[in-house]
C-alpha positions in Angstrom: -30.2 -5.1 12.3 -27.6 -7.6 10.4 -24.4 -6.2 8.9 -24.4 -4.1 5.8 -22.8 -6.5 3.1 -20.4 -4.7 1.7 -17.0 -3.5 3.1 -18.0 -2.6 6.4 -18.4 -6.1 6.6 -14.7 -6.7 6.4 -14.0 -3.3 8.7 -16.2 -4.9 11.6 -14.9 -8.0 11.8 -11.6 -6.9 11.6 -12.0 -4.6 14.5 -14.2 -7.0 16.4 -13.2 -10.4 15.4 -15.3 -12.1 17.9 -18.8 -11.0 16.5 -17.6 -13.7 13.7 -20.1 -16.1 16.0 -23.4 -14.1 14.4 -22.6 -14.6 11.2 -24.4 -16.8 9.2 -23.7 -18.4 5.8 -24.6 -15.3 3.4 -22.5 -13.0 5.5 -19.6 -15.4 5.6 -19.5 -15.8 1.9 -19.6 -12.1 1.6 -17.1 -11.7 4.0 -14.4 -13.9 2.8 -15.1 -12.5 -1.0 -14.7 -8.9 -0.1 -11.7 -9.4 1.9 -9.8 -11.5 -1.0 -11.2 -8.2 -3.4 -9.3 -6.5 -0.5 -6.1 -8.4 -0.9 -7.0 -8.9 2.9 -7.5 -12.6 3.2 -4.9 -13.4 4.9 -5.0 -10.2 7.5 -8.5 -11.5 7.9 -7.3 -15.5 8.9 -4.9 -13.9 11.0 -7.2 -11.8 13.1 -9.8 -14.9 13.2 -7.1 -17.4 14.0 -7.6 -19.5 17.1 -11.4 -18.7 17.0 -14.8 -21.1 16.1 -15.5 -21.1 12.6 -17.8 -23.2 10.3 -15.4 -25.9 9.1 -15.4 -24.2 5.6 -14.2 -21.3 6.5 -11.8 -23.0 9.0 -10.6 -24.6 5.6 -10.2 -21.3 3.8 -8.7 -19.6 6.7 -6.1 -22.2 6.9 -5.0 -21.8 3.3 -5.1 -17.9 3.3 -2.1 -17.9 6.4 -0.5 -20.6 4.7 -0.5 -18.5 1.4 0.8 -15.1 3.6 3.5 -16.8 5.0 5.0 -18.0 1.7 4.5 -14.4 0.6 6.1 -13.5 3.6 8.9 -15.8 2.8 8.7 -14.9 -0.8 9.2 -11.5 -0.1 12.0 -11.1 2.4 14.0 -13.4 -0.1 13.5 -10.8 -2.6 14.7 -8.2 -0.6 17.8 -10.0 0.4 18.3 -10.7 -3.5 18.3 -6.9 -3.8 20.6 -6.2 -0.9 23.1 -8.7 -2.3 23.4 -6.6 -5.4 23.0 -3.0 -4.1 24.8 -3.2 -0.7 28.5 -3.0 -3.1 27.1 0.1 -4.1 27.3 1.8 -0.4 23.9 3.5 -1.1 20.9 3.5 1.7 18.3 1.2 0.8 15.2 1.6 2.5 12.2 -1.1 2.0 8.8 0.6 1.6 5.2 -0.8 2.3 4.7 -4.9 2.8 7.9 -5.3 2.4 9.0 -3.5 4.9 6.3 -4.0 7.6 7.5 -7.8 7.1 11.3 -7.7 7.5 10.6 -5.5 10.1 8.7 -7.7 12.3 5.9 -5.4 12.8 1.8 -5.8 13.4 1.3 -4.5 9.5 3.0 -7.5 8.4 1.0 -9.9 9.8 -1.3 -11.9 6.9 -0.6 -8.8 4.9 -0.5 -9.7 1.2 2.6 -8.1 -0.5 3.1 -7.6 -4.0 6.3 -5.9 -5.2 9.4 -5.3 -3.9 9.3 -1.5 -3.2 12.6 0.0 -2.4 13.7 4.0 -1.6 17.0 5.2 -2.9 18.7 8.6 -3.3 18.1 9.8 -6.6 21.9 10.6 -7.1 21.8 7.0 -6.9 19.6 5.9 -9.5 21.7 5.3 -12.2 23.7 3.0 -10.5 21.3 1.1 -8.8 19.5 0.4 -12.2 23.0 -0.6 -14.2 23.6 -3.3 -11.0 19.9 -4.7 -11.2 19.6 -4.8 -15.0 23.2 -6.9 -14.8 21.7 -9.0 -12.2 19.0 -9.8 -13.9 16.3 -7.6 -13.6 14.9 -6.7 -17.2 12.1 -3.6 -18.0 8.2 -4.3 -18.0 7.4 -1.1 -20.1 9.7 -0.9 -22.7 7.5 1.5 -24.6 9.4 5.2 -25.2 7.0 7.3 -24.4 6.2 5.4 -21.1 10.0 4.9 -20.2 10.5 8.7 -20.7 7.2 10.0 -18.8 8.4 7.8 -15.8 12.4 9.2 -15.5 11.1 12.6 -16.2 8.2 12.9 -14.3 7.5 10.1 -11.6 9.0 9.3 -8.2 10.4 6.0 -9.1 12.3 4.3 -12.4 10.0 2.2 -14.9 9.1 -1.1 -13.1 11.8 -4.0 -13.3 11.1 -7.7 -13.5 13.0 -10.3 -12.8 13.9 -12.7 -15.7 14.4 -15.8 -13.4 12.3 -15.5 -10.5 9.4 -13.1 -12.4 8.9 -11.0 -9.2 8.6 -7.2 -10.0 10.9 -4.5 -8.1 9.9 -0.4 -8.0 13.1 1.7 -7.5 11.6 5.0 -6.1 13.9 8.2 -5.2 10.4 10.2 -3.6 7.0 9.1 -2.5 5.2 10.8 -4.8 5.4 11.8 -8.4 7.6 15.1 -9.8 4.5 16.8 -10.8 2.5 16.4 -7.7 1.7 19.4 -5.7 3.1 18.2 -2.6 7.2 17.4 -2.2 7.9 15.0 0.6 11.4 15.8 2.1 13.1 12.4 0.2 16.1 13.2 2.1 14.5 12.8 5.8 13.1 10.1 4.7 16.7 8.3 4.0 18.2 10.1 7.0 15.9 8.6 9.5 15.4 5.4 8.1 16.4 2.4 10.7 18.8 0.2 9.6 16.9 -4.0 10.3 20.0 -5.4 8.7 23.5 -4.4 6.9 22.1 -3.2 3.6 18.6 -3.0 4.5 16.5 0.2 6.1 12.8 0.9 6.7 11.1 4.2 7.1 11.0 5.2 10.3 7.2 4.6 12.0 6.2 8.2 11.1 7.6 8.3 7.6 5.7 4.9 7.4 2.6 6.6 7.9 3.5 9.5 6.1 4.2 6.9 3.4 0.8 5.8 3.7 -1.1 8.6 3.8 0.6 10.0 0.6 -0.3 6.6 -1.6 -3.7 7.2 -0.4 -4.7 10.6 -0.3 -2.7 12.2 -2.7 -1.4 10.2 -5.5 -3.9 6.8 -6.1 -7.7 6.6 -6.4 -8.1 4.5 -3.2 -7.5 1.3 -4.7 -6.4 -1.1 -1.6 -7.3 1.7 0.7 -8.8 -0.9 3.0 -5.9 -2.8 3.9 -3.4 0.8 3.7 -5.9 2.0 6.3 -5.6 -1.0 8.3 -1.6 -0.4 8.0 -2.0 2.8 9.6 -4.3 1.2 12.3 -1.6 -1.1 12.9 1.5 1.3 12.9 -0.6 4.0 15.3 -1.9 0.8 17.8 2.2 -0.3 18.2 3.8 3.0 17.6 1.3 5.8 18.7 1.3 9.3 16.7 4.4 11.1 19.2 6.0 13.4 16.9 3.7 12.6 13.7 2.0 16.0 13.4 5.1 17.4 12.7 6.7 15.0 10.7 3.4 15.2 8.2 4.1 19.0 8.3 7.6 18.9 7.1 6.5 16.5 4.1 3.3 18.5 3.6 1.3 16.0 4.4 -0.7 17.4 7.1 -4.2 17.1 5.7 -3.6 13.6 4.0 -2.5 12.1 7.3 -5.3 13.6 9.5 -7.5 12.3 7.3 -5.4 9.2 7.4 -5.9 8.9 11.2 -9.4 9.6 10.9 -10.5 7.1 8.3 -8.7 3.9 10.3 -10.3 5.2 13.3 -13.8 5.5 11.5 -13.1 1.7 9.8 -11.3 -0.1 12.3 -11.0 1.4 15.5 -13.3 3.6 17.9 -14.4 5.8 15.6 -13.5 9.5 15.2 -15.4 12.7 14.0 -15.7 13.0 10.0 -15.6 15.6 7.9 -18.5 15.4 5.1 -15.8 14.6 3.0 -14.7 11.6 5.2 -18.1 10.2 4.2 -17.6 10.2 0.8 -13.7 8.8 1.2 -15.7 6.0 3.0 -18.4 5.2 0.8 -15.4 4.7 -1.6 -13.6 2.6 0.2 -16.2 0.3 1.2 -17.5 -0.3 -2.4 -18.0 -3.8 -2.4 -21.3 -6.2 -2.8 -21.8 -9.5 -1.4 -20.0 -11.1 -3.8 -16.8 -9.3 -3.5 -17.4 -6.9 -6.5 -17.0 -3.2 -6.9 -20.0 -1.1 -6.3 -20.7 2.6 -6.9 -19.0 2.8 -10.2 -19.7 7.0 -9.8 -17.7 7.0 -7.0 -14.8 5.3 -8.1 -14.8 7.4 -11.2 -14.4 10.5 -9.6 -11.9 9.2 -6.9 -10.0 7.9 -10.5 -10.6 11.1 -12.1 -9.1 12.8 -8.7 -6.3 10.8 -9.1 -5.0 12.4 -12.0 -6.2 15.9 -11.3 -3.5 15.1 -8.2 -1.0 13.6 -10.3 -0.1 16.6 -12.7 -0.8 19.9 -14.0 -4.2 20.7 -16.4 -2.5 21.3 -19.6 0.5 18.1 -18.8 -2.8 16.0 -17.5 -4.2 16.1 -21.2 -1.3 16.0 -23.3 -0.7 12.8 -21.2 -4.5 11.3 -21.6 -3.9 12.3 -25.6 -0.7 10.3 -25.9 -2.5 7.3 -24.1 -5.7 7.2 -25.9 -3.4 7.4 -29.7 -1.1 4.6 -28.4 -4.3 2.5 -27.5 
């Protein structure tokens, strides 16, 4: 039986790079588009680097690991730039996601692709940290009231900042998930055992890391880029193992989100593990992808975006919100 096109695809060759050889041209197109959907091209060139591929693909491979390591190059650069102007402040700042995998040196960061600069600061802290990066530079993407007020009132990080010069977007978070939330990480383990990579700079520790991940996924976002967080936790539990992460998750109250977190990358991209009924439909989500790279199940994702907001806030704060967004258009 040949492989299902969609993004199991991606899952399977990830976890078993060397099956690559079967594939012919319909399954390579589809597996290069889905992984680029994924924002996993270059994790995938990474994985298949040193192996036979048609020349084409060889080609694309090429391209997508040059293309991650100016990212990676991009990215460390902006998180010195941020260091430079924070570090007078003597506040911990601690690099989240890409960023972080990256300037850490770990497995994650290979190929990954990284968007913003995500950084974690102590909330007593915020108001400085914004005054030195709006003087450095930095100017707001959603000037909009309403918008500017939901997110210092209710969310776990300040409006998003952009860079004026350099156009390269920075989230300043003081929690890993939103006010309103039903879960409250402990923000302040999170800083206290961060590890220090250079002066000025911290990561999470490995099991806030997953933690971290867990919480994007399971109880804040609707899955978007769940593939390649999933494949983050693969990589942090293949180089750091899970000693000490049941309780860590406990203390956050992430328990359930990073079981299921565990399970999930085992399912996709390692030996497999034993799924809840709701696993399966986690999975069909996250593999929603045709041949060509484009989402599939539109159902699906509606509930999983739907769920996302249920998560997100209360009923009553939920619709007021939806009601201010639909009048402002």
């Amino acid at each position: 039986m040949g492989r299902a096109l969609d993004g199991w695809l991606l899952a399977q060759t990830l976890r078993d790079p060397g099956g690559t050889v079967a594939l012919g041209a319909e399954a390579w197109t589809a597996l290069l588009a889905i992984a680029r959907a994924e924002q996993m091209i270059g994790t995938l060139a990474w994985r298949l680097n040193g192996l036979t591929v048609p020349p084409s693909v060889a080609h694309i491979l090429a391209d997508a690991r040059a293309s991650a390591e100016q990212g990676r190059v991009a990215a460390l650069w902006e998180a010195e730039a941020a260091r430079r102007v924070l570090v007078p402040l003597g506040v911990r700042v601690v690099l989240l996601k890409g960023t972080a995998f990256v300037a850490a040196g770990l497995h994650a960061g290979q190929g990954r692709s990284i968007g913003d600069l995500d950084i974690l600061v102590p909330r007593a802290a915020l108001d400085a940290v914004e005054a030195a990066l709006l003087e450095a530079g930095w100017e707001w993407v959603k000037p909009d009231p309403y918008d500017d007020a939901y997110y210092r009132q209710w969310m776990h990080e300040l409006p998003p900042l952009i860079h004026r010069d350099r156009d390269r977007m920075i989230d300043v978070h003081h929690t890993i998930l939103p006010l309103t939330a039903r879960i409250t990480p402990d923000a302040g383990a999170l800083l206290a055992d961060a590890v220090e990579l250079k002066p000025g700079l911290w990561a999470l520790s490995p099991n806030d890391m997953l933690a971290h991940a867990a919480a994007h996924l399971f109880a804040d976002g609707d899955l978007a880029g769940g593939m390649r967080n999933l494949w983050d936790v693969h990589c942090l539990i293949a180089e750091f193992g899970t000693d000490g992460l049941a309780g860590r998750a406990a203390q956050h109250g992430l328990s359930r989100e990073v079981g299921r977190a565990l399970r999930l990358a085992a399912a996709l991209y390692g030996e497999g593990a034993r799924l809840t009924p709701a696993d399966r439909l986690y999975l069909r989500r996250l593999t929603a992808r045709d041949g060509w790279g484009r989402a599939t199940r539109p159902f699906t994702r509606m509930a999983f975006y739907i769920r996302s907001h249920w998560l997100r806030m209360p009923p009553a704060m939920l619709a007021r919100h939806l009601w201010t967004k639909w009048r402002k258009g």
